[in-house]
Backbone as a ProteinNet text record, in pm:
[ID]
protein_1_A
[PRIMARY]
XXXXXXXXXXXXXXXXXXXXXXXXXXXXXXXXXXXXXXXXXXXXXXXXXXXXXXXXXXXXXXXXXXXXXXXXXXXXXXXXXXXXXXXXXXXXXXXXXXXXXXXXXXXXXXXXXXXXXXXXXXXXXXXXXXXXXXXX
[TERTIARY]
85.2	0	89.8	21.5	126.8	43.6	89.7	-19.4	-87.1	-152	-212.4	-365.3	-260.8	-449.2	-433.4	-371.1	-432.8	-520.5	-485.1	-598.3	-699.4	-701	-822.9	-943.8	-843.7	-955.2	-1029	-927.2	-940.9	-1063.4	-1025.7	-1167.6	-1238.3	-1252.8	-1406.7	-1511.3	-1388.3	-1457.3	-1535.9	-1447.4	-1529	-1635.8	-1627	-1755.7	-1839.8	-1834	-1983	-2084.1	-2176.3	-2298.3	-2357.8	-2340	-2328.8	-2163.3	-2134	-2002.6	-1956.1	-1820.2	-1793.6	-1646	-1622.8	-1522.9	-1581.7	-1460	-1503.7	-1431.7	-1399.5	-1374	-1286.9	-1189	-1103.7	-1166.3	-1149.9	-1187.6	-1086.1	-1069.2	-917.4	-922	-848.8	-864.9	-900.2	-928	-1012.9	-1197.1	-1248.9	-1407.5	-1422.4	-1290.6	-1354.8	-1352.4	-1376.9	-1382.2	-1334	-1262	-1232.2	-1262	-1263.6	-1284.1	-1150.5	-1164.4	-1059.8	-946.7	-908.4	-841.1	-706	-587	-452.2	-335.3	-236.8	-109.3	29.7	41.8	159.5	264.7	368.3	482.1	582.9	640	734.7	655.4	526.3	449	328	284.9	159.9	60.3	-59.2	-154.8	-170	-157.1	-113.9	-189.2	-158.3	-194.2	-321.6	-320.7	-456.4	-574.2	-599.1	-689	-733.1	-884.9	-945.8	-1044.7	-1033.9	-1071	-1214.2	-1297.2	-1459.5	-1475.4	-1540.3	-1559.3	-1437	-1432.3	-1341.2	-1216.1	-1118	-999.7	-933.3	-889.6	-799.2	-676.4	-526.9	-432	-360.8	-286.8	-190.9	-102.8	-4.2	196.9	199.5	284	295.2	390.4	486.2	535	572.5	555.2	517.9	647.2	646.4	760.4	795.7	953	973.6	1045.8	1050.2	1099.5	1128.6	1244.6	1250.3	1348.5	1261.2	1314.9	1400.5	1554.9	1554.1	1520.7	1511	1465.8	1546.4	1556.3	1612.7	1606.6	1680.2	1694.2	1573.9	1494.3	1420.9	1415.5	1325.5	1304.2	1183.4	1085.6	979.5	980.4	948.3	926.2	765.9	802.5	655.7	692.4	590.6	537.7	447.5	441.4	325.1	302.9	153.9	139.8	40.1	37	9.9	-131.3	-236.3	-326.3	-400.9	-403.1	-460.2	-579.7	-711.6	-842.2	-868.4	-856	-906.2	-1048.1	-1131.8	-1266.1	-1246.9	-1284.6	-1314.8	-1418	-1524	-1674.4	-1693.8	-1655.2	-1678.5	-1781.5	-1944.6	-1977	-2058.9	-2008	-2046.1	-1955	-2050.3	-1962.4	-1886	-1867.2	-1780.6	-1679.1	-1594.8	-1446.4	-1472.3	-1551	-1566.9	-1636.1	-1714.8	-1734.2	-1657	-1572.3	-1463	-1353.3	-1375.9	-1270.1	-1345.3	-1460	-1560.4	-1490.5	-1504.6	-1487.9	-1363.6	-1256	-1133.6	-1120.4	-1159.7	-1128	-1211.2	-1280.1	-1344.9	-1311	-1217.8	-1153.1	-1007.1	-921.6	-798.5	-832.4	-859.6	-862.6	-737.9	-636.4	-517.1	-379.8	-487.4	-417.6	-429	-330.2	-334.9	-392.5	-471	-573.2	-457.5	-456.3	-431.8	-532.3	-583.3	-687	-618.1	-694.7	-628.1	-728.1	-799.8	-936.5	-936.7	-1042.9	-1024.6	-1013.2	-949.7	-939.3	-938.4	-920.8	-914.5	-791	-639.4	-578.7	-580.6	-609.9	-640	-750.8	-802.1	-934.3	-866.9	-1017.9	-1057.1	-990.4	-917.3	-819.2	-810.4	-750.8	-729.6	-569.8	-491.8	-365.1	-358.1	-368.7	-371.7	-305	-249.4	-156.5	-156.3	-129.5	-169.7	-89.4	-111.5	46.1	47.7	133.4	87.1	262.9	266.8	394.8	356.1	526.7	532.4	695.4	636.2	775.6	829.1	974.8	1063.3	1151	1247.8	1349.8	1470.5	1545.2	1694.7	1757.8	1827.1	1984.8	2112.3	2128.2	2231.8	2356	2464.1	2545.5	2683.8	2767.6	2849.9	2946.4
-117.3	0	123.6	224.6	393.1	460.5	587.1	699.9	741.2	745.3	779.4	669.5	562.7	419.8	418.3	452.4	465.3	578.4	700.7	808.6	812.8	722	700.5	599.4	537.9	387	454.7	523.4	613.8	741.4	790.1	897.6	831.3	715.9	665.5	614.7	534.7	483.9	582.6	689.7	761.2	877.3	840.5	1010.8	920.3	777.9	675.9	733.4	719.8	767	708	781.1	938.5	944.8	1110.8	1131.2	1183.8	1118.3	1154.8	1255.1	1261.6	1392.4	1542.3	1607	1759.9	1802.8	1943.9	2060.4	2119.8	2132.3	2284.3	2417	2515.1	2637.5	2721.2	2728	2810.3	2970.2	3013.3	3167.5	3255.9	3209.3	3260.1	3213	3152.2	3086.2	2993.9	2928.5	2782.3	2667	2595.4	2436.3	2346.6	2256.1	2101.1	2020.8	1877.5	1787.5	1769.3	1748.5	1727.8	1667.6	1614.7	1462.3	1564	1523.8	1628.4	1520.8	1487.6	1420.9	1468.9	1475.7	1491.2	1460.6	1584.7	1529	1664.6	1717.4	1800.3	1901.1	1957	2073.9	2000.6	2028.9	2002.2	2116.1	2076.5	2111.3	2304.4	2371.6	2553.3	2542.8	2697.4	2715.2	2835.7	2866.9	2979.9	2895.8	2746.8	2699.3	2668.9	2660.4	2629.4	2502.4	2429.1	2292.1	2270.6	2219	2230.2	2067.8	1983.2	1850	1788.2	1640.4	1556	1547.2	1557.5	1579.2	1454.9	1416.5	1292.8	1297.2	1292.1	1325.1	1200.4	1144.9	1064.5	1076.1	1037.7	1033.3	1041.5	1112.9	1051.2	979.4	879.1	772.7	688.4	554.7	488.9	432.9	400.6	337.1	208.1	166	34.9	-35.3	-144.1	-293.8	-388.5	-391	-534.4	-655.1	-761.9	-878.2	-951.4	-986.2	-1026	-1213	-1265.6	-1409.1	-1462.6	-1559.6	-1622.3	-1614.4	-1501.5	-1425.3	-1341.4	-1287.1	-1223.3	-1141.2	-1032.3	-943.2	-915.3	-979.2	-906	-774.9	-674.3	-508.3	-502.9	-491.7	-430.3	-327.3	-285.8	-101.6	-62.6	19.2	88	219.1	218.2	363.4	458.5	606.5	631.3	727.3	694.2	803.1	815.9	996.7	1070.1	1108.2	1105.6	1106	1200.7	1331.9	1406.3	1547.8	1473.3	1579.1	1710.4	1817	1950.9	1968	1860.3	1922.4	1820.2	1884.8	1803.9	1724.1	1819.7	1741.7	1617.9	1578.9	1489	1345.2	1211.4	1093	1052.7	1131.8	1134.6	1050.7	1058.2	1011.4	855.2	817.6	657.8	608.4	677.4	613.8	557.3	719.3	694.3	530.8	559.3	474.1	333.1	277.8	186.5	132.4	232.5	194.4	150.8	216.7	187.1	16.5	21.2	-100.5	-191.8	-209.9	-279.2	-281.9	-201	-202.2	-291.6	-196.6	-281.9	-325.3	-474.4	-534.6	-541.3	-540.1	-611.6	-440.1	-310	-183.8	-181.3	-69.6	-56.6	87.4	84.3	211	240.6	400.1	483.6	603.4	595.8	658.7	814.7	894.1	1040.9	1107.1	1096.3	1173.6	1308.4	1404.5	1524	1566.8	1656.2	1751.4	1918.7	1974.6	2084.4	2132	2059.7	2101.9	2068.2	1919.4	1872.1	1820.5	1796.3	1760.7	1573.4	1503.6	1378	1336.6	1232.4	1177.8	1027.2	1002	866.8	852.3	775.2	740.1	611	577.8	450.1	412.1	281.2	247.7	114.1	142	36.8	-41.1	-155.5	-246.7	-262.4	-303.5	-325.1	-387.5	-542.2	-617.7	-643.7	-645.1	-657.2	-786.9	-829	-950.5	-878.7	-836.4	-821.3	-908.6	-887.5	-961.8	-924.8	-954.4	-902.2	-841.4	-765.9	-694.5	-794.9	-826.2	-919.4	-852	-929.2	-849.1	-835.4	-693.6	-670.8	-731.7
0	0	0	-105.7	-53.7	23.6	7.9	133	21.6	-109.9	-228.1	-189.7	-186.9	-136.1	12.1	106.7	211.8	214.8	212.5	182.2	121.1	20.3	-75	56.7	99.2	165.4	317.8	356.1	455.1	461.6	347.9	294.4	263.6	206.2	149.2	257.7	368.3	465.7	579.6	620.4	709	607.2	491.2	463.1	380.4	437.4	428.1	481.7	449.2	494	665.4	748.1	717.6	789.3	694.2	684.5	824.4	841.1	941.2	1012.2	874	842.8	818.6	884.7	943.8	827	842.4	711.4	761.6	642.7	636.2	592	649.7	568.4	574.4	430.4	410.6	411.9	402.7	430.6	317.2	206.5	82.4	111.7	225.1	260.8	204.8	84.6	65.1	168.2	124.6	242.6	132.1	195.9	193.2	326.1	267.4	402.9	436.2	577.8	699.4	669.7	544.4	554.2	491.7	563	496.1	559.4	452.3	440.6	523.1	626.8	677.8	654.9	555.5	527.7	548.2	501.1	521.6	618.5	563.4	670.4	734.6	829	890.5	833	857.3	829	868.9	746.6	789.1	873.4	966.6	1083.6	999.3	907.4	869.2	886	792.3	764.2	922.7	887.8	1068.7	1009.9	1135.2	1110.5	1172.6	1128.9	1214.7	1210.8	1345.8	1329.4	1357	1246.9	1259.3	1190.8	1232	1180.5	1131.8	1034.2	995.1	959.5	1013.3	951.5	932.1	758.5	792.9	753.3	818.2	811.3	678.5	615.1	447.7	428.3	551.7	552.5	632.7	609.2	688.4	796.1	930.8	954.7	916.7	935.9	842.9	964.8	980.1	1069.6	951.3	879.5	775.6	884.3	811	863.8	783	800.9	715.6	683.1	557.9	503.1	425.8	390.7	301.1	149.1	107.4	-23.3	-34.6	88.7	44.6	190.3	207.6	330.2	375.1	455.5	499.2	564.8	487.4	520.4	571	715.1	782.1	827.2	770.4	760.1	870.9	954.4	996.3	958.6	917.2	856.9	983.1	1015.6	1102	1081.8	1139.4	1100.4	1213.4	1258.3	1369.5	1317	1428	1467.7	1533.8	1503.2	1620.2	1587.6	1734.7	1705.4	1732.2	1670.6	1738.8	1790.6	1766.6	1839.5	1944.1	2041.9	2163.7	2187	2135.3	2197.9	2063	1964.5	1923.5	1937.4	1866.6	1851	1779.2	1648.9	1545.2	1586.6	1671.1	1731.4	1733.4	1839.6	1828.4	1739.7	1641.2	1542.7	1399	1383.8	1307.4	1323.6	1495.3	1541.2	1528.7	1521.5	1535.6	1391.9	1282.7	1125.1	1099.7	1134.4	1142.8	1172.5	1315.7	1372.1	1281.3	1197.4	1102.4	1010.2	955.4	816.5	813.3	935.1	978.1	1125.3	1119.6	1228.4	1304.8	1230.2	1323.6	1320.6	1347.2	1357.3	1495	1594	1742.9	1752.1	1797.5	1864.8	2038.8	2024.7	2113.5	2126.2	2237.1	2251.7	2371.7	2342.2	2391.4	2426.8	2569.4	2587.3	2607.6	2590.5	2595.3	2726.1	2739.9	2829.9	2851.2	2930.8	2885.6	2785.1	2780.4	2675.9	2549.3	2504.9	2409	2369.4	2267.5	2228.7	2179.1	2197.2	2166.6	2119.4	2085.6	1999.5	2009.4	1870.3	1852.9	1755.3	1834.3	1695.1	1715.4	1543.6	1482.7	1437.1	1449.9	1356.6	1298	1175	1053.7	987.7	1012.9	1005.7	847	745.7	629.7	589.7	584	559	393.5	361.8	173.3	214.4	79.1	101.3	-63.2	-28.4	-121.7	-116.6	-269.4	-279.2	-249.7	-178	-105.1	-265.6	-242.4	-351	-359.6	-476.4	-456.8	-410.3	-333.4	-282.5	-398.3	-357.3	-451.7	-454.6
[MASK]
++++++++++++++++++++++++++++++++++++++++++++++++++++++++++++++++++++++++++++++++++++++++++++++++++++++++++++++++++++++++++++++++++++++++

């Protein structure tokens, strides 16, 4: 998997009916939904976020094992859950879907408080069997 089909599987699943992704509104009054790729910048600090927030890593961490002429590369890819509207269920539901999509991902759960809001970080295992580099 890249972060191109995780984002795709990721957006489709939570703005199922009914959707459960929140909005950007950028500083020109348009909107996009919540969902933004973390890679060199985080998500600008202009745009303001309403609802459910989805952010994922735009790469994944790596653990290779090595095999016999070959390498199992397990990946975890990382994607944050977090509500702005307190007081809805958005959060465990998102998280309900998740856990139904990737059964075998680890949920970290981050309850609100007064400094931070609702949260969830997930992480999504995803192993590829390559073939070792022959040596020089």
């Amino acid at each position: 998997m890249n972060i191109a089909q995780l984002r795709e599987v990721v957006s489709e699943l939570l703005s199922a009916s009914p959707n459960l992704i929140g909005s950007y509104t950028l500083p020109n009054g348009s909107t996009l939904p919540a969902v933004y790729v973390v890679g060199r910048q985080s998500v600008p600090n202009e745009w303001k976020v309403k609802g459910l927030e989805v952010t994922i890593e735009e790469f994944a961490s790596v653990s290779p094992r090595a095999m016999v002429g070959k390498v199992q590369n397990n990946k975890q890819w990382t994607v944050v859950l977090i509500d702005y509207t307190t007081t809805s269920n958005a959060l465990q539901a998102a998280a309900v879907r998740m856990a139904r999509r990737f059964p075998d991902a680890q949920f970290s759960f981050r309850p609100e408080s007064d400094v931070v809001y609702g949260q969830y970080r997930i992480r999504i295992p995803d192993t590829e069997l390559l073939n070792t580099y022959p040596a020089s």
